[in-house]
C-alpha positions as CSV (number, residue, x, y, z in Angstrom):
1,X,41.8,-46.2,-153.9
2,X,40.0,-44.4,-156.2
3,X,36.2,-44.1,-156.2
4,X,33.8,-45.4,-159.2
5,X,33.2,-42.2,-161.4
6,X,29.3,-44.0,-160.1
7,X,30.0,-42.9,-157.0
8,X,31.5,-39.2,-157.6
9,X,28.5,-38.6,-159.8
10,X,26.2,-38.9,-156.6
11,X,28.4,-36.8,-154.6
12,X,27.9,-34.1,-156.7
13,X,24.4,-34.3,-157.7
14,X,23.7,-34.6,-153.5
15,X,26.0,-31.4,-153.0
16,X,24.5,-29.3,-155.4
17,X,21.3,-30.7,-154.0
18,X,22.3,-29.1,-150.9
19,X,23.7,-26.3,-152.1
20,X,20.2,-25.9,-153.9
21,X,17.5,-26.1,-151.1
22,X,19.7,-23.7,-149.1
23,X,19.7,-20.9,-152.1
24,X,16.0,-21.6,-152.9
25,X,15.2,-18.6,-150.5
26,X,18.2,-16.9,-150.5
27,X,20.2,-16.3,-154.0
28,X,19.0,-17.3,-157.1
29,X,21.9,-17.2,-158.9
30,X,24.0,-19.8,-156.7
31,X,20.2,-21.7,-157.0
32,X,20.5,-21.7,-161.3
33,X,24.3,-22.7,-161.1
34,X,23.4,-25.6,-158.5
35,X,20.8,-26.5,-161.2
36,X,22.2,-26.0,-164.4
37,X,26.1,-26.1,-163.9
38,X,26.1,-29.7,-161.8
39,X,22.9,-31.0,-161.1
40,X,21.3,-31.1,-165.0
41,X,24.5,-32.2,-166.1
42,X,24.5,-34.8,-163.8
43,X,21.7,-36.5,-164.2
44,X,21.4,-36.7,-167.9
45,X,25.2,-38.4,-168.0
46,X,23.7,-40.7,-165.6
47,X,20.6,-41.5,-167.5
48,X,23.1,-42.0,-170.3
49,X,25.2,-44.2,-168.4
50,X,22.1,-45.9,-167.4
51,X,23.1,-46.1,-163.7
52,X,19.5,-44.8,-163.3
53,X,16.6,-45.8,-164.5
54,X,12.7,-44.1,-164.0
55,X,9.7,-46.7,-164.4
56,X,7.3,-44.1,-166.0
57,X,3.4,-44.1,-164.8
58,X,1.2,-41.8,-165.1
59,X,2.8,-39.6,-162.3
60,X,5.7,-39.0,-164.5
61,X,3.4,-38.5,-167.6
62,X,1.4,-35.7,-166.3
63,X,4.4,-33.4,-165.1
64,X,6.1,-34.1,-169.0
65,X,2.6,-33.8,-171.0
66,X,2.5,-30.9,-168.5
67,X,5.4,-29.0,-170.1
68,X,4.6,-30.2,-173.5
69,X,1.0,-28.7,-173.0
70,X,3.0,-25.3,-171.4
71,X,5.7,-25.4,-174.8
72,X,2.4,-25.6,-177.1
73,X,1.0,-22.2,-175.6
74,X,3.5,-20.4,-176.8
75,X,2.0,-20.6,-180.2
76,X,-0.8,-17.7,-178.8
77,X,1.4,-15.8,-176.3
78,X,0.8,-12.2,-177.0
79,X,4.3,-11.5,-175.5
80,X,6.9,-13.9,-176.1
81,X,9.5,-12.9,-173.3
82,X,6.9,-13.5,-170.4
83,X,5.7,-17.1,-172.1
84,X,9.9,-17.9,-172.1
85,X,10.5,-16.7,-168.7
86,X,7.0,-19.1,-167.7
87,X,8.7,-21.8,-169.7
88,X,12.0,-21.7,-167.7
89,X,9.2,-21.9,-164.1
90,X,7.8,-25.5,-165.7
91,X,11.0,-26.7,-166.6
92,X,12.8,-26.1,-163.3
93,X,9.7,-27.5,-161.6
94,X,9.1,-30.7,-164.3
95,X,13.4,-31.3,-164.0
96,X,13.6,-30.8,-160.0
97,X,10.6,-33.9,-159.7
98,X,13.1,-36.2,-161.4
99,X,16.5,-35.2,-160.4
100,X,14.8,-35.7,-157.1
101,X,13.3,-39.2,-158.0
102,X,16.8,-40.1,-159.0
103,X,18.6,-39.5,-155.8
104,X,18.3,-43.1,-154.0
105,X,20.3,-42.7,-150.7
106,X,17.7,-42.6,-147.5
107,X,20.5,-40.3,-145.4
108,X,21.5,-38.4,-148.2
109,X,18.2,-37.0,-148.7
110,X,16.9,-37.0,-144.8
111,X,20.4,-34.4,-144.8
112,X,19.1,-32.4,-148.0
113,X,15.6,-32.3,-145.9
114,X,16.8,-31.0,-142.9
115,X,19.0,-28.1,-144.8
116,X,16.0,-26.8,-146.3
117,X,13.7,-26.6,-143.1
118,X,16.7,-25.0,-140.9
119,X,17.3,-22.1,-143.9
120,X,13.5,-21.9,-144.1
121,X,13.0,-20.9,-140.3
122,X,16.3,-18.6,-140.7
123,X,14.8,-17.0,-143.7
124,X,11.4,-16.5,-141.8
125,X,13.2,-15.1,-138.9
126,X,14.4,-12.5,-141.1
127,X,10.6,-12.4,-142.3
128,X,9.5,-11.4,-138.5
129,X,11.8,-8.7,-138.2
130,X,11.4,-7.2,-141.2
131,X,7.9,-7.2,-140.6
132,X,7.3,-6.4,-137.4
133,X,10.3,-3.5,-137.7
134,X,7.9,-1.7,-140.9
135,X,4.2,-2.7,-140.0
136,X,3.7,-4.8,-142.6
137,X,2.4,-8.2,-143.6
138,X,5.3,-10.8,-144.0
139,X,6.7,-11.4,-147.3
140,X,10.2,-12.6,-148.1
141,X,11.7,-11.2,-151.0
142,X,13.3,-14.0,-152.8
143,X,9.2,-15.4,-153.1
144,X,7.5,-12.7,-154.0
145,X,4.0,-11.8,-153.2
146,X,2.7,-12.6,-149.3
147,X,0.8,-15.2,-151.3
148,X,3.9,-17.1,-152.4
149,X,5.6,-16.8,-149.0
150,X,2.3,-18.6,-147.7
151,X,2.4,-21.8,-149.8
152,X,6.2,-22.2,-149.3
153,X,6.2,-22.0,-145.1
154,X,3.1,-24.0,-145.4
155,X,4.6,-26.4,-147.3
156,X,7.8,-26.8,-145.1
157,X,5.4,-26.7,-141.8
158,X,3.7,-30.0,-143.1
159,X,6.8,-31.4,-143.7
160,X,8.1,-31.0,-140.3
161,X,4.7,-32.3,-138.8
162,X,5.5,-35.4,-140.7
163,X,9.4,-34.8,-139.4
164,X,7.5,-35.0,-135.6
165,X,5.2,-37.6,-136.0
166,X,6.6,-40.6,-138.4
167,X,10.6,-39.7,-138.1
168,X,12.8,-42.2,-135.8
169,X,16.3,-42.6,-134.3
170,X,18.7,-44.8,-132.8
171,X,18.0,-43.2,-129.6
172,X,15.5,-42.0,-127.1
173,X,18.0,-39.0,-126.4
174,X,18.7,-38.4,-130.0
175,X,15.0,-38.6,-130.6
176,X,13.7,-36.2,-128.0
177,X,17.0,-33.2,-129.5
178,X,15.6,-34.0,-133.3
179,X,12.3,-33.8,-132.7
180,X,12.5,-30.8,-130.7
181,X,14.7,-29.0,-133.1
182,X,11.5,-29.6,-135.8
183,X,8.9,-28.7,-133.2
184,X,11.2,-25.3,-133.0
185,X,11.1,-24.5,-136.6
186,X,8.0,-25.8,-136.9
187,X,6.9,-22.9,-134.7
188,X,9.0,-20.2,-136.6
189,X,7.3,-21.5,-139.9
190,X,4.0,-21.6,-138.4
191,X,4.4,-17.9,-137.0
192,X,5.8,-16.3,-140.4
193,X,3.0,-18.2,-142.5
194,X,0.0,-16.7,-140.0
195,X,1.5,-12.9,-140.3
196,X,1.6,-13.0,-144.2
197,X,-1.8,-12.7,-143.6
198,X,-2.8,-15.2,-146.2
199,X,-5.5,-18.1,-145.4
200,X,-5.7,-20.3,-148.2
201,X,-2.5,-21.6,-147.7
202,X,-2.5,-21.3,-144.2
203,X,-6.0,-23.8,-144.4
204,X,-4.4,-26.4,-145.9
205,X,-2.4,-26.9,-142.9
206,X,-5.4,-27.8,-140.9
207,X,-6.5,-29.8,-143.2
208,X,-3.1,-31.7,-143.0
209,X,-3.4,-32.1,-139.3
210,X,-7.0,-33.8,-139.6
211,X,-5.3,-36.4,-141.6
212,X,-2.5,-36.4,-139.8
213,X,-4.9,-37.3,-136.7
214,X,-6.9,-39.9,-139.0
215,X,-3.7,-41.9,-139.8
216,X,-3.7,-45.0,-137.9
217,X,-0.4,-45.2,-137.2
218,X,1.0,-43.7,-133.6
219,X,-2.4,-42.0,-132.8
220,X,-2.0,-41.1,-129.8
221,X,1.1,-38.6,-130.9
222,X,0.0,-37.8,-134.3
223,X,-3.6,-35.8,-132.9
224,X,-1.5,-34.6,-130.1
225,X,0.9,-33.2,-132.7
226,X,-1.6,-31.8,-134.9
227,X,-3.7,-30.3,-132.0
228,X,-1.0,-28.4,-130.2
229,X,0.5,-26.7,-134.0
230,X,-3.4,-26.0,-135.0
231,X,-4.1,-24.6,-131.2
232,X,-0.6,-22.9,-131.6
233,X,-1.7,-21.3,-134.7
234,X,-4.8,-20.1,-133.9
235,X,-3.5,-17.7,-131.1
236,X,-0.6,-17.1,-133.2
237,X,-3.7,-15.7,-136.2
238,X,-5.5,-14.0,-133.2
239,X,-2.8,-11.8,-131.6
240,X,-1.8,-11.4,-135.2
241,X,-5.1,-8.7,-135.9
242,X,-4.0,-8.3,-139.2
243,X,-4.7,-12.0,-139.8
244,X,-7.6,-12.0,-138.0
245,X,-9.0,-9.6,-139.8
246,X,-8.4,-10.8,-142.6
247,X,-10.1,-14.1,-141.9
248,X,-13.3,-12.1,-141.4
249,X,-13.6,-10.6,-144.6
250,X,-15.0,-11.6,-147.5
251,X,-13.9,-8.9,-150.0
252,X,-10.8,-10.8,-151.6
253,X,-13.7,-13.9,-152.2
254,X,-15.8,-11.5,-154.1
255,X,-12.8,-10.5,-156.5
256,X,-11.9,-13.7,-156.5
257,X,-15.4,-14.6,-158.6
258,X,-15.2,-11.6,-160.7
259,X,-11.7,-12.7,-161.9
260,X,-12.9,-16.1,-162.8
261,X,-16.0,-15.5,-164.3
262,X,-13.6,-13.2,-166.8
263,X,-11.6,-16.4,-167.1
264,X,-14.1,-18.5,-167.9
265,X,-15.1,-15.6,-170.9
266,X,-11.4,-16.3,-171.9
267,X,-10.9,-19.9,-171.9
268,X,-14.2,-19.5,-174.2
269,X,-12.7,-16.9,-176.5
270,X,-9.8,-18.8,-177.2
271,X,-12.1,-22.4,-178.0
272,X,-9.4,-24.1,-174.8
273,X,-6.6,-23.6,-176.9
274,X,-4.3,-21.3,-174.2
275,X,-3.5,-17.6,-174.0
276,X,0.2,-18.5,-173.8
277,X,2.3,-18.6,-170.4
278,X,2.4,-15.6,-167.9
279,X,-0.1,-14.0,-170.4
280,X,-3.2,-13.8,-168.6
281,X,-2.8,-10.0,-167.5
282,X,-2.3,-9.0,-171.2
283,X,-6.2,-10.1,-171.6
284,X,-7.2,-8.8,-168.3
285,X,-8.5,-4.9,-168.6
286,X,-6.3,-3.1,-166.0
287,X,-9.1,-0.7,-165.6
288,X,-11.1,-3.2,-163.4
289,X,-8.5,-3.5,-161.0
290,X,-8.7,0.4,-160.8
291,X,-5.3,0.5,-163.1
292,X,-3.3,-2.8,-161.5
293,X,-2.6,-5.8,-163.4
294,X,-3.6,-9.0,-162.7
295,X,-1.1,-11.5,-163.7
296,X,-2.7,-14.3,-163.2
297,X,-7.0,-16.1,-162.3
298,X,-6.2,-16.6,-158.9
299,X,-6.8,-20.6,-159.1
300,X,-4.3,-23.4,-160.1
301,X,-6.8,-24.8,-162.3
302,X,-8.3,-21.6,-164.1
303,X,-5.3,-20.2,-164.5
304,X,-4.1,-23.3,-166.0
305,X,-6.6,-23.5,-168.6
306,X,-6.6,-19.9,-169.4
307,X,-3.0,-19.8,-170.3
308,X,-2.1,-23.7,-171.4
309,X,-5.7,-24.7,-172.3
310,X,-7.5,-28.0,-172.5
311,X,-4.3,-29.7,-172.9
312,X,-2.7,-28.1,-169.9
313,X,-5.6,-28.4,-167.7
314,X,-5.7,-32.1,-168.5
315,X,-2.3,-32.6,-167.7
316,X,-2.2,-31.2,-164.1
317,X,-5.0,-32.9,-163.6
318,X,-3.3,-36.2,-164.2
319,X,-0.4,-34.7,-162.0
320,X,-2.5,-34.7,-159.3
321,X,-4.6,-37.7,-159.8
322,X,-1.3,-39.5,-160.5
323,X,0.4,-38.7,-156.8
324,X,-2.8,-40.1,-155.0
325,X,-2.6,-43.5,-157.5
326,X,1.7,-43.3,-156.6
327,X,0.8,-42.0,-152.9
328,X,-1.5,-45.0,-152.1
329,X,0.8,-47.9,-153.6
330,X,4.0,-46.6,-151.3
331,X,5.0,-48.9,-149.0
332,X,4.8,-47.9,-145.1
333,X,7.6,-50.2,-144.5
334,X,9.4,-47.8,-142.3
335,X,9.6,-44.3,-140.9
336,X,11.7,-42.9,-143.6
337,X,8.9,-43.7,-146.3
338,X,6.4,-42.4,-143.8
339,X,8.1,-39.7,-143.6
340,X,8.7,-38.6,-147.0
341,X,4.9,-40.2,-148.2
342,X,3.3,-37.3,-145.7
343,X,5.5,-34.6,-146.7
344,X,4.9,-34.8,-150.1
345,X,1.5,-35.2,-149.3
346,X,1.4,-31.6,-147.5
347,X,2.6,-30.3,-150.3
348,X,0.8,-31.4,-152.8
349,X,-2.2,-30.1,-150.9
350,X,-0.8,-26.5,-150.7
351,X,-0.6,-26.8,-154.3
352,X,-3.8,-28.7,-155.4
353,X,-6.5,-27.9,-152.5
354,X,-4.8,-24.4,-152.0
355,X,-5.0,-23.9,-155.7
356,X,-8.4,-23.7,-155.7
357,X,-8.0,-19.9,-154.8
358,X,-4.4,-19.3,-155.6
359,X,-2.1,-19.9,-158.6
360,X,0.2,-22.3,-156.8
361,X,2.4,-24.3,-159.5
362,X,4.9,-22.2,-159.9
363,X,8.2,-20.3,-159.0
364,X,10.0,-21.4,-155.5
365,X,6.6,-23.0,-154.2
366,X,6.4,-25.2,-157.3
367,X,10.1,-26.6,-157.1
368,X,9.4,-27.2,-153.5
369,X,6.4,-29.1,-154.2
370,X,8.7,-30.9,-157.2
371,X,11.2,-31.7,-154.9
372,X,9.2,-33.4,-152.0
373,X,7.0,-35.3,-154.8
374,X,10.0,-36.6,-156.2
375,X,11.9,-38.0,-153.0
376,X,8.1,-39.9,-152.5
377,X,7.9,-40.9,-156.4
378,X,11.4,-42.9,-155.5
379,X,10.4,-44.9,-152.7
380,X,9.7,-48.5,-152.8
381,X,5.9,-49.6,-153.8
382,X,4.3,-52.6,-152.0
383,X,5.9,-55.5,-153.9
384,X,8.4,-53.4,-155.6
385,X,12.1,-52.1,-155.7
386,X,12.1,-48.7,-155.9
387,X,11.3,-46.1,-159.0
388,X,14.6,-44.9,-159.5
389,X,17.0,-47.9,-159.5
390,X,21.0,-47.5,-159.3
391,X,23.1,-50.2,-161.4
């Protein structure tokens, strides 16, 4: 019998879904063609078809006036190939949220989940090596900067805290192999993430496990959870010295206010209006930085209103203030929500409480944060169906 074209539309959008959280880290051209050539396509027939449908709020709202704000800047880029190339970053990011939204099956996505945790800790492994082999603080290359690598692992090792704590199965047997199989990435993640030397990131994952241990809900496990991974990384930082020096200095800090007092003169220059996407080091003297560019003002927010302006500013804003309003109304009906409602939490911190001293919302780190907000932005509020309904 042959299937409902309904029903091969899902199967591709879920394999290229698959094939898309492996690549993140890995190739980004099988990543654009899993985008572009079948998950894109896919989702505008189905909107088209209307065998989806998205109740907007003002979640949804922020991440499109978001790229509208970014598509304004443009207007007062300085160099029009690096606002384009910052246009495609938004885009991927804004898209990924609601493809994401739009995939309804619980297994389906628990699957596309567990893919991109298991090629995260074999990409960090390669991290380790690497590092350890030339002396050097982890980065992996498909991220960029140490920074980057940070707020991705961080991102996945909150997710597989939520994995450990909320997750259930069928099974005592099954439960105890699954849950160990997270608990060993978790560690990998954990490890790579404390020898990029990077603690801004790397904070928000303590913060993460105080909330973890606040939650009501299986106490007794939860602090245990979060106490052993926050123990666990605190000898990891220690026997790391590179980390641990680097979490008693103060040097980056003091940078770190130069850059944005500068920022501040900007966003003033230009009356809020934007300097134009991945602009920022084209109004930044390289002479400061004793003749290296900075690219961008080191804080989510800064950054944001330096290059997209009042508008832009305003709009992540309501990115962020929409996920608590959408967090709080999911329903904790089961351990799959639970689940997905903490690891889109830890990600949104990485992004939004880690962005207070990095530029987070953007490349891989920003499409992972997309991805994990939109699988939460699907499920069911209390008294609702859920956001993205199938017909």
């Amino acid at each position: 019998m042959r299937k409902p074209l309904r029903e091969i539309l899902n199967d591709i959008k879920y394999a290229a879904f698959i094939v898309f959280v492996v690549s993140l880290m890995f190739s980004e051209s099988v990543k654009l063609i899993a985008l572009y050539g079948f998950m894109m396509p896919v989702f505008f027939i189905q909107l088209y078809r209307r065998e989806i449908h998205i109740r907007l709020s003002l979640l949804e709202y922020g991440f499109i006036a978001f790229v509208i704000s970014c598509a304004f800047s443009g207007l007062f880029a300085a160099n029009i190939p690096e606002y384009i190339k910052g246009m495609k970053d938004i885009t991927r990011i804004a898209m990924l949220f609601f493809i994401s939204a739009s995939l309804t099956d619980e297994r389906h996505i628990v699957i596309v989940l567990r893919c991109l945790y298991t090629a995260t800790a074999v990409m960090a492994v390669f991290g380790v090596f690497e590092a350890v082999k030339f002396h050097k603080p982890l980065d992996l290359h498909m991220l960029g900067h140490y920074n980057y690598t940070a707020m991705y692992l961080i991102i996945v090792s909150n997710a597989l805290i939520a994995v450990i704590v909320f997750s259930e199965f069928r099974t005592k047997t099954r439960a105890k192999i699954m849950k160990g199989a997270a608990a060993f990435l978790l560690s990998i993640t954990i490890t790579a993430a404390v020898m990029t030397t990077m603690r801004a990131a790397f904070a928000t994952l303590f913060i993460f496990a105080v909330i973890i241990v606040a939650t009501k809900r299986r106490a007794v496990v939860s602090k245990a959870i979060a106490a052993g991974f926050a123990a666990f990384a605190l000898v990891a930082a220690y026997m790391f010295r590179p980390m641990w020096t680097k979490l008693s200095s103060g040097e980056s800090l003091i940078r770190r206010l130069y850059i944005w007092k500068y920022a501040l003169g900007v966003i003033q220059q230009t009356r809020a209006l934007g300097t134009g996407l991945n602009n920022f080091k084209y109004t930044y003297p390289a002479a400061v930085e004793g003749g290296r560019s900075i690219f961008d003002a080191h804080s989510v927010y800064i950054n944001t209103a330096v290059q997209c302006g009042f508008p832009g500013l305003c709009s992540l804003l309501a990115i962020a203030v929409g996920f608590i309003v959408r967090w709080r109304s999911i329903s904790d009906s089961g351990a799959f929500h639970m689940e997905i409602k903490y690891a889109a939490l830890g990600g949104t911190l990485v992004i939004f409480v880690g962005g207070i001293f990095d530029t987070t919302l953007h490349h891989e780190t920003g499409m992972l944060f997309a991805i994990l907000t939109g699988f939460m932005a699907g499920l069911p509020q209390e008294g609702q169906g859920r956001q993205v309904i199938t017909t």
